[in-house]
C-alpha positions in Angstrom: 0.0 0.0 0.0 1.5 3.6 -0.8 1.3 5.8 2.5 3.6 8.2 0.8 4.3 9.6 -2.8 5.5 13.3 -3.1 8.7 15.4 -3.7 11.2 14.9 -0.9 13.7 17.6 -0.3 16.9 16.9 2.0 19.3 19.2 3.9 23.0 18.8 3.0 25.7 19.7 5.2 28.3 22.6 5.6 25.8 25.2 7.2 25.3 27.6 4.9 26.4 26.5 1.8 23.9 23.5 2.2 26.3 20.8 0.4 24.6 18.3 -1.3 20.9 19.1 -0.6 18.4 18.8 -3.0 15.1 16.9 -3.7 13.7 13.9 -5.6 10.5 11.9 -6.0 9.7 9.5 -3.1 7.3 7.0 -2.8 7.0 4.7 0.2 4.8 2.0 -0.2 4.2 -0.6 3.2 3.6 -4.2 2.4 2.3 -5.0 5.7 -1.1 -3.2 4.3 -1.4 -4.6 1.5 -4.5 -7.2 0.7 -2.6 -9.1 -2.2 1.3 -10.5 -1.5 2.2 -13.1 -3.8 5.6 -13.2 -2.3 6.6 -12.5 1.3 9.7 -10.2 1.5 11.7 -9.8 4.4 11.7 -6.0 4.3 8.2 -4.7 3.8 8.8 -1.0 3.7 9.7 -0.3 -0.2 10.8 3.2 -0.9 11.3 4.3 -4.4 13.4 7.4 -4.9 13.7 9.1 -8.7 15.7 12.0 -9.5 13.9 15.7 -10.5 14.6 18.0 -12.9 15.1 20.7 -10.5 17.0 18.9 -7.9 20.7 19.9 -7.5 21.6 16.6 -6.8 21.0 13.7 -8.3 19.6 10.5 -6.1 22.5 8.3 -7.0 25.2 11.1 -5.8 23.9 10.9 -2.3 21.8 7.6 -1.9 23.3 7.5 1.8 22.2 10.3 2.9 18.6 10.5 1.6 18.7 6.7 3.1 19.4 8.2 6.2 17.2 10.8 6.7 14.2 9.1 5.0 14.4 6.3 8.1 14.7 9.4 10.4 12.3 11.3 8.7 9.4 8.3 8.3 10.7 5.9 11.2 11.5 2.9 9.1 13.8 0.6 10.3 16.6 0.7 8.1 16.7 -3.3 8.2 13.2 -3.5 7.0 13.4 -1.1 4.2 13.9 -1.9 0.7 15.7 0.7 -1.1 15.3 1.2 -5.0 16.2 4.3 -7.3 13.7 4.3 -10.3 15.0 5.5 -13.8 12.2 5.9 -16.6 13.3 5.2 -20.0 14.7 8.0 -22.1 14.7 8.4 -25.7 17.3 10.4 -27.6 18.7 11.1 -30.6 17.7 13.2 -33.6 14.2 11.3 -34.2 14.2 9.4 -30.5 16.0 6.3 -32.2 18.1 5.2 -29.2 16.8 3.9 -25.7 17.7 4.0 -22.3 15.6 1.0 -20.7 13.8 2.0 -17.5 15.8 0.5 -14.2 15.2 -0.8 -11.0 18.0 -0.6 -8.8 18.3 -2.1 -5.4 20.5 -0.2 -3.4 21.9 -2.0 0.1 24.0 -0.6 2.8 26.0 -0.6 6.0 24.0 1.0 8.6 26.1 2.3 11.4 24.7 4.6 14.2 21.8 5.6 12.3 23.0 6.2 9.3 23.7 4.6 5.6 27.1 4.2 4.8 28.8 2.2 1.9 25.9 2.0 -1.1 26.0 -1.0 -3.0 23.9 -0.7 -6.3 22.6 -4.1 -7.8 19.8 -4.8 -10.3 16.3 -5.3 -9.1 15.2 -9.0 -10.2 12.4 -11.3 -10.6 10.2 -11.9 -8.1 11.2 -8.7 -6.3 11.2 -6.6 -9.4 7.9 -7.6 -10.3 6.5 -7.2 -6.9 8.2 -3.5 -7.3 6.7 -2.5 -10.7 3.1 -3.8 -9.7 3.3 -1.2 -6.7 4.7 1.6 -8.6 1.9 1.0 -11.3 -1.0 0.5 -9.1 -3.3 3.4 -8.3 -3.1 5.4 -4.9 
């Protein structure tokens, strides 16, 4: 079930300057509530991050620390979160004749004190990708 799908903005560090802040896309979906679960996952909080046009950063540049402050921010245990950055296809070229394939990527990491530390990026796959996609494409 979604229980949260807006743009999320983060605070970077270095005061002023606010290093590395910036916003994405993020949509939290909790399979606990959720009438229809094919497959039982061990981490039933999904959040889906995507980067914005207008962000400054993108989500891959600081994965950590929007990991971080989204578990702060919602109160999901970081061991019970699944972690995916979403990339819609792009077309390009002159006439749109080459394609970038949409991606699901898992991203896992070493949680220390709180926080996300050392992102490792791996390919969503089958049956978790599928699950994935069918909450991304369901309505509300």
């Amino acid at each position: 079930m979604l229980i949260h799908d807006d743009i999320y903005t983060w605070e970077g560090w270095g005061g002023r300057l606010r290093l590395a802040s910036g916003k994405c896309r993020l949509r939290i979906f909790d399979r606990r509530k959720s009438a229809d679960r094919p497959v039982t996952i061990l981490r039933p909080m999904v959040v889906v991050v995507s980067d914005v046009a207008d962000s400054k950063m993108s989500v891959r540049s600081c994965s950590g620390h929007i990991a971080t402050c989204v578990t702060r921010d919602f109160d999901i245990d970081p061991q019970r979160m699944l972690y995916v950055e979403y990339y819609p296809r792009v077309l390009y070229g002159k006439q749109n004749e080459h394609e970038i394939p949409e991606q699901y990527v898992a991203v896992d990491f070493t949680w220390n004190e709180g926080r996300a530390l050392q992102p490792r990026w791996r390919p969503l796959k089958p049956p978790v990708l599928d699950i994935v996609k069918s909450l991304m494409e369901s309505p509300g």
